[in-house]
C-alpha positions in Angstrom: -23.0 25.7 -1.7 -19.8 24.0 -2.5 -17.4 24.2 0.9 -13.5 24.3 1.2 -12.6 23.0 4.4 -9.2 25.1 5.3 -5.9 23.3 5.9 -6.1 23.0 10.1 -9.2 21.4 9.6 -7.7 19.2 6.7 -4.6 18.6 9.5 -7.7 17.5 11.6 -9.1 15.4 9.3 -6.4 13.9 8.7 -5.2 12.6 12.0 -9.0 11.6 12.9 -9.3 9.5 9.8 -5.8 7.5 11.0 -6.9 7.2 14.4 -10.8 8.2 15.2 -9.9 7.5 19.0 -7.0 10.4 18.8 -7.4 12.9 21.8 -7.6 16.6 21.4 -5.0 17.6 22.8 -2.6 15.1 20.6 -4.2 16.4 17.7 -3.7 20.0 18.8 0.0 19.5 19.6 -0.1 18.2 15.7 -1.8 21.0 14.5 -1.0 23.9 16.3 -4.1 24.6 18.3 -6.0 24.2 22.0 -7.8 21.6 22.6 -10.7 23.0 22.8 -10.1 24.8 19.2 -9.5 21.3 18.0 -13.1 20.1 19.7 -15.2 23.3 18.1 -13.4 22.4 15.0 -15.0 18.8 14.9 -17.8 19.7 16.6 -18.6 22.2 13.1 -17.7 19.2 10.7 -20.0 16.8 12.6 -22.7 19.7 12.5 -22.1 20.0 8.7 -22.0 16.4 8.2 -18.1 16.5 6.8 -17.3 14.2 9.9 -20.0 11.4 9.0 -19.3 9.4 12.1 -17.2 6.8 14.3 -16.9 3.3 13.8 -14.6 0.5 15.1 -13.0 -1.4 12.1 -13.9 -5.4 13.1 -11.8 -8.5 11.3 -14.3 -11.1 9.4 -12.0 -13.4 10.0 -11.2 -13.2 13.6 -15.0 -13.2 14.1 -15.6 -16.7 12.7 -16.1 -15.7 9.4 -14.3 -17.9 6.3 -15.5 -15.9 3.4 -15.5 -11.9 1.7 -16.6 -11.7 -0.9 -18.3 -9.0 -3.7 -22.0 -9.9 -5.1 -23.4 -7.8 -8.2 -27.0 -8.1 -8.7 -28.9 -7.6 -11.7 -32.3 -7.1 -10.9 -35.2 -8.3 -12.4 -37.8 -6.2 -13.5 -40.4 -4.9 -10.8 -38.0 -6.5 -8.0 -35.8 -3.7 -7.4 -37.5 -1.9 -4.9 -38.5 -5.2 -2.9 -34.9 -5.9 -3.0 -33.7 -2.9 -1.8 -36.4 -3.2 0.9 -35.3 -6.7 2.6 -31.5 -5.9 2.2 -30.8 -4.1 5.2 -32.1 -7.3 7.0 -29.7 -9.9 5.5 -27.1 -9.9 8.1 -24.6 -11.3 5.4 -24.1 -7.9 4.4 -21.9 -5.3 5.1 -22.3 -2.8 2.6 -24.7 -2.4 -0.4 -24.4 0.4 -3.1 -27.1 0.9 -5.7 -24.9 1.5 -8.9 -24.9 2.1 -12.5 -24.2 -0.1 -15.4 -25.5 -3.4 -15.8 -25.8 -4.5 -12.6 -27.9 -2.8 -9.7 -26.8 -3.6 -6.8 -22.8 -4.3 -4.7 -22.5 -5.8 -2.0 -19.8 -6.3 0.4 -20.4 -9.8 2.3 -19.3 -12.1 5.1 -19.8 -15.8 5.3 -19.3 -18.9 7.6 -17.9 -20.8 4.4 -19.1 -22.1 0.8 -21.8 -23.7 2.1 -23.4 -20.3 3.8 -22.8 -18.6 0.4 -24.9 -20.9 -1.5 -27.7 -20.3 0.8 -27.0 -16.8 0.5 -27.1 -16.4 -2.8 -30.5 -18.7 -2.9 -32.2 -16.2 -0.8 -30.8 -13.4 -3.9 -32.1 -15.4 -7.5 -35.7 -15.0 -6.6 -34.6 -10.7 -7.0 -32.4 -10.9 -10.2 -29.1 -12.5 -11.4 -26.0 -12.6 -9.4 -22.4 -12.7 -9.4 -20.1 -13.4 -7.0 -16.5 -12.7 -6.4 -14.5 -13.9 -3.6 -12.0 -11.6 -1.9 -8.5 -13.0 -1.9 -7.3 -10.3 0.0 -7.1 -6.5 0.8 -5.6 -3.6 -1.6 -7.2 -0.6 -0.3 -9.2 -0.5 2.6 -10.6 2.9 4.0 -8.2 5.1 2.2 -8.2 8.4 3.8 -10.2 11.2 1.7 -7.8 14.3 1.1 -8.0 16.8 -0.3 -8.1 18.0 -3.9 -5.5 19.6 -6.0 -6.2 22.4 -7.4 -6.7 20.9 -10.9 -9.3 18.7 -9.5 -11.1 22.1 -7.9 -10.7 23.9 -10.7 -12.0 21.0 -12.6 -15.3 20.7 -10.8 -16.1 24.4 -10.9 -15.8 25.7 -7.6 -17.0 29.1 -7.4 -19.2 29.6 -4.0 -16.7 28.7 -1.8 -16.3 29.3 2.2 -13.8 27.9 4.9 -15.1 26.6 8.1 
């Protein structure tokens, strides 16, 4: 069932994805409604699993850490699945998608400095062939999602569609 989230709750959205800590009652006054309107409202996202979670956005670098960077890995064969067994346990890593192309594997890292990202990547060759790419700096971080146009709806075929 495809779902089309109506515009308060994109209003909602919206203000929770600048600010997660926002109060109801500031998002309300925003958006028109009560505060406990605005609660119900996220509480039915949460339940549906539109809202995902919370999180507090940490610095790397005021945390002691030198070094971003992006690591592809190419897996070899048979050492996928051990791979992505011991991954959540390498404390280097900060977020690790399973892709498609070439490579398997990107990962999001944070080092103490060259010297920790040598021993990183040590730990990775015995799983496949990596590739590392330091980040300079930020373009686009946490973009807000919005919604789409209605090209982009029409596009993907929305036909069961129901407002929350």
């Amino acid at each position: 069932m495809d779902s089309t989230i109506d515009d308060l709750n994109w209003k909602i959205l919206e203000c929770l994805q600048a600010n997660a800590r926002e109060t109801f009652a500031s998002i309300g006054r925003k958006v028109g409604l009560t505060p406990p309107a605005v609660a119900e409202r996220v509480k039915r996202m949460e339940d549906l699993g539109i809202i995902e979670g919370y999180k507090a956005k940490v610095s790397h670098a005021k945390t002691g850490y030198q070094l971003k960077a992006i690591i592809t890995l190419r897996a070899f064969m048979g050492k996928l699945k051990p791979f992505l067994a011991v991954v959540p346990t390498f404390k280097e890593v900060v977020n690790c998608y399973r892709i498609t192309g070439n490579e398997n594997i990107v990962m999001e890292v944070v080092l103490n400095d060259q010297f920790h990202l040598e021993e990183f990547i040590d730990k990775l060759i015995q799983y496949g062939e990596t590739r590392t790419h330091i980040i300079l700096s930020n373009v686009v971080t946490n973009a807000p999602i919005g919604r789409k146009t209605q090209a982009q709806a029409q596009v993907s075929g929305s036909k069961n569609v129901h407002y929350i």
